[in-house]
ROMIBA-602884 format. One record per residue (C-alpha): x, y, z; residue in one letter. Coordinates in steps of 0.001 Angstrom, whole numbers, padded with zeros to 6 digits, always signed. Example, Ala and Ser with C-alpha at 12.3 -4.5 7.8 and 13.67 -1.06 7.14 Angstrom:
+012300-004500+007800A +013670-001060+007140S 
//
This chain:
+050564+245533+023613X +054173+246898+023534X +054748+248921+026373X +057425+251681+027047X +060206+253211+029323X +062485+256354+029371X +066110+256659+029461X +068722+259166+029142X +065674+261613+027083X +064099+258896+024877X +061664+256735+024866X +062044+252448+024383X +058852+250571+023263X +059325+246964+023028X +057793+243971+022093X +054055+243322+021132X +051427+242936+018003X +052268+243829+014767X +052833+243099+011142X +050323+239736+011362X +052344+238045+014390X +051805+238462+018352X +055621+237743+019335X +057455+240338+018346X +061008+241525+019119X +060569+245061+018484X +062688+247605+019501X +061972+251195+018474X +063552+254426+020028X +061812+257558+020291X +064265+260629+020196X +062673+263858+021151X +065233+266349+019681X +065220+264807+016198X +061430+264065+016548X +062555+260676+014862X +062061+256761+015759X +064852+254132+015297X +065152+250464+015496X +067540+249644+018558X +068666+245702+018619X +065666+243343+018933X +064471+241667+022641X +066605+237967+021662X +063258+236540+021557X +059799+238131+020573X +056371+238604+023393X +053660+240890+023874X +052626+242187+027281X +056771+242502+028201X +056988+244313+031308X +059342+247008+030616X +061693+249508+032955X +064816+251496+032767X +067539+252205+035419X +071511+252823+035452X +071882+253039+031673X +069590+249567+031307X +066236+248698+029919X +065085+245496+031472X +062737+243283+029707X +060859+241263+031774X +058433+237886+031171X +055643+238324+028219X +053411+236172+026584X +053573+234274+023963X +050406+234019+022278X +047897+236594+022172X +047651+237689+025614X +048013+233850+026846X +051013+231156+027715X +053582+233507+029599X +057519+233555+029568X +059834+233559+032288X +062724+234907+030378X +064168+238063+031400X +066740+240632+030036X +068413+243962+030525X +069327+245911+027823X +072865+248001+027766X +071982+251342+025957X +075339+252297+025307X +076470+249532+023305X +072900+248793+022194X +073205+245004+023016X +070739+242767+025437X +071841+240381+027661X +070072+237232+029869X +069584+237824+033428X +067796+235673+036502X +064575+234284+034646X +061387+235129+036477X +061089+232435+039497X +057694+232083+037851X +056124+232623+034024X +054085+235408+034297X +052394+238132+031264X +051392+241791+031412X +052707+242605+034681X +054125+246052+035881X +057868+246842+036605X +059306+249662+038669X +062422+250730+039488X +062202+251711+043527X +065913+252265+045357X +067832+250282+042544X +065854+246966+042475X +063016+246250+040347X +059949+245423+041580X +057689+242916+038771X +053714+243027+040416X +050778+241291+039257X +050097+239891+035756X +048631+236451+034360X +049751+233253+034585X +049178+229543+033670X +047947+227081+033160X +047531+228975+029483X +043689+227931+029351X +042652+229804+032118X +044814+233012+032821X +043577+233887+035632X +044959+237725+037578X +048129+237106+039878X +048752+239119+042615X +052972+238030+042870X +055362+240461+043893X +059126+239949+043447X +062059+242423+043419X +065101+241897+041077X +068470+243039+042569X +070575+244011+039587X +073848+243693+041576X +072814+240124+042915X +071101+238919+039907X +068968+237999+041967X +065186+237579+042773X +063292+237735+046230X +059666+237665+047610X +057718+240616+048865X +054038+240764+050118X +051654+240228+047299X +049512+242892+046076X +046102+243085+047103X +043532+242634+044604X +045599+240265+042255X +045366+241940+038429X +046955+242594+035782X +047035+245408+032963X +047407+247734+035647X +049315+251490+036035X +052505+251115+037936X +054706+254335+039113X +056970+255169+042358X +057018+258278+043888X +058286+259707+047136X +059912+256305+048193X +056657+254449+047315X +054854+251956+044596X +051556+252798+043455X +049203+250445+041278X +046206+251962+039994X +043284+250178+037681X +043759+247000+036165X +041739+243702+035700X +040513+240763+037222X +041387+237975+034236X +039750+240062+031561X +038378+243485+030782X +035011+242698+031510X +036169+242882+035207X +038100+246212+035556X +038885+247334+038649X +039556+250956+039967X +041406+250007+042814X +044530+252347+043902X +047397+250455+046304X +050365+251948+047634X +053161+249442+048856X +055313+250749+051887X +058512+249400+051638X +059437+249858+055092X +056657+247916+056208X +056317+245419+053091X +052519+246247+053451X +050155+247571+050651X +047747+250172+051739X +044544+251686+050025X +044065+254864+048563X +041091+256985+046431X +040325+254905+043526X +041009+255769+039936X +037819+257612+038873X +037349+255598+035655X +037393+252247+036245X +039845+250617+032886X +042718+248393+032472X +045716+248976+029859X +045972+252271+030631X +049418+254524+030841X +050364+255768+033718X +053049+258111+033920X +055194+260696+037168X +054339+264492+035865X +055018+267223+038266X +054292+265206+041124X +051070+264193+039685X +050542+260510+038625X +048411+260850+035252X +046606+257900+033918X +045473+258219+030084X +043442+255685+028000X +042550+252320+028613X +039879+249574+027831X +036352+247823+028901X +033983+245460+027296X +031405+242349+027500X +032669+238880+026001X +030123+236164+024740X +031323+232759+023642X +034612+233687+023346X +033566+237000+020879X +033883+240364+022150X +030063+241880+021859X +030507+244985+023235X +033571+247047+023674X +035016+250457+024672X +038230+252204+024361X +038906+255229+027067X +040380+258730+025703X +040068+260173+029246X +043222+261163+031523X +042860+261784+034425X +045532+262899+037271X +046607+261677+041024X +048018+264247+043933X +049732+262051+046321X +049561+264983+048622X +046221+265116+049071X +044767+261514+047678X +042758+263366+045394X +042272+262850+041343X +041392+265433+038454X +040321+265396+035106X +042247+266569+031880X +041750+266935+028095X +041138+263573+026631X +043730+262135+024433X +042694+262856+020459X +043365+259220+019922X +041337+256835+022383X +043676+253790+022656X +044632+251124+025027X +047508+248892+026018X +049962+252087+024973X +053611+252855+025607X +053741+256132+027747X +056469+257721+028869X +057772+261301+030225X +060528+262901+028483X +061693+266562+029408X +057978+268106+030188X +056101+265965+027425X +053988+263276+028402X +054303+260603+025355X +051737+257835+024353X +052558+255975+021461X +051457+253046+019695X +048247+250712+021542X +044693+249793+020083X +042646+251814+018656X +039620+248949+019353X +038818+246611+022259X +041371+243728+022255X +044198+242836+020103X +042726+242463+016496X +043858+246164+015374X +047044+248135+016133X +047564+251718+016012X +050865+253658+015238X +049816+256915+016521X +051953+258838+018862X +050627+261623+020675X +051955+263758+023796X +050986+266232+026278X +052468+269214+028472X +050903+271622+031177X +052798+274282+028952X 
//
C-alpha cells in the first residue's frame, strides 16, 4: 500500500502499512548501482494509498488515506530531490485515496480513486490535471468506468488505465481506457487478460507490463476467500494486443514498481489478500 516512482535512476516508495500503523510517512530510496535502500525525508504527514509521480527533479505526493484503505486526504506535495526536502502544493480540489498519477506534457494528471463519505468508499471516476508552473488544478473528462487500484502509464502522447476495482476487490474489472488529450475523450481498448486490481504497471520497451495484483469474496465484513496474482502480463500499443510472461516468484499486490535502466522493479506489497500482512520483498525483471 506504498506505491513507487523513478527519478534520475532510483526508485521512491512512499507512504503505506507498516510497523503496526496504516499512516505512514515513509520514504525509502532504491539505488540500483549500490543495490542499497535509504531513508529520504518523510511525506510531512503519513497515508497509505498516496498517489505517487516524478517529473523535473520532483516526486509529487498526492491525496492518501488515512485509515486502512478508508477516510481520504486532500493534501498534496512535491518533493525536491536535490535538497531532499518536501514542500505543500494546491491540495486536491477534492479528498480522494488510491488514485493513479501521471506525468503527460508537464502536468500531472490524478484519475480515479475512492472517496467519502468514509463509510461507504465507493470508486470515483474524477480526473484533474495539476500544472506545476500554475500551482494549479483543472477539470478534464472523467474516466469511464469510475475505479480505483488501477495501472496508470503514458505513452506516445497518451494515458492508459488498465484493471482496477469497482469499491472493492470482489468487483475487479479488466477494463483498458486510453484518454486522448487532444480530444479530452477516453476511448476503449483490449482488456487486461486477468481481471485484478493493485497491480504494477510499468513503460518497458514500448510494452506496458502489468505484474501482480489481487481478488477475493468478503462476508460480513471478513475476507472468506482471497487470491493474490503472480502473473505479468504485457500490452503492445501498436497492435492492442497483450502477452504473457514469467510470473513474479513473489505473488503480491498493492506493490511499488518502477523501471530503472532495463530492470523492471517491484518492491514491497502484500503477500495476502488485503492489508493485514506486508511484505518487504523486492524483486525485478529484464528481457536480457
Amino acid at each position: 500500500m506504498a506505491w513507487a516512482t523513478a527519478w534520475d535512476g532510483r526508485m521512491h516508495i512512499v507512504g503505506g502499512y507498516g510497523e503496526g500503523r496504516v499512516d505512514r510517512a515513509y520514504h525509502h530510496v532504491y539505488d540500483p548501482a549500490a543495490d542499497r535502500w535509504q531513508d529520504a525525508a518523510p511525506l510531512p504527514r503519513g497515508a497509505n494509498h498516496v498517489a505517487v509521480c516524478a517529473d523535473a527533479g520532483r516526486v509529487y505526493a498526492l491525496g492518501g488515506f488515512l485509515e486502512q484503505n478508508r477516510n481520504p486526504d486532500p493534501n498534496a506535495y512535491a518533493y525536491e530531490v536535490a535538497s531532499d526536502r518536501w514542500t505543500s502544493i494546491a491540495p486536491l480540489t477534492r479528498s480522494r485515496g488510491a488514485a493513479a498519477a501521471v506525468v503527460l506534457d508537464g502536468r500531472i494528471h490524478l484519475i480515479g480513486g475512492a472517496a467519502e463519505p468514509t463509510a461507504e468508499r465507493a470508486s470515483i471516476g474524477w480526473h484533474e490535471v495539476y500544472d506545476p508552473k500554475e500551482d494549479k488544478w483543472s477539470l478534464r473528462k472523467p474516466l469511464p468506468g469510475a475505479r480505483d487500484h488501477v495501472g496508470c502509464v503514458a505513452h506516445d502522447g497518451r494515458i492508459h488505465v488498465i484493471g482496477g476495482r469497482f469499491n472493492t476487490f470482489e468487483y475487479n474489472t479488466a477494463l483498458h481506457h486510453v484518454y486522448l488529450p487532444d480530444r479530452d475523450t477516453w476511448e476503449e481498448r483490449s482488456p487486461l487478460p486477468t481481471a485484478r486490481s493493485g497491480h504494477g504497471l510499468v513503460v518497458y520497451r514500448g510494452r506496458f507490463y502489468a505484474m501482480g495484483g489481487e481478488a477475493g469474496l468478503i462476508e460480513r465484513g471478513r475476507i472468506v476467500q482471497g487470491k493474490v496474482f503472480g502473473q505479468m502480463e504485457s500490452y503492445d500499443p501498436a497492435s492492442d494486443t497483450w502477452q504473457r510472461h514469467a510470473p513474479m516468484p513473489t505473488p503480491r499486490h498493492a506493490v511499488g514498481a518502477a523501471l530503472i535502466g532495463d530492470w523492471i522493479h517491484v518492491a514491497g506489497g502484500g503477500a495476502v489478500t488485503g492489508g493485514a500482512l506486508q511484505s518487504a520483498v523486492h524483486e525485478a525483471f529484464t528481457l536480457g
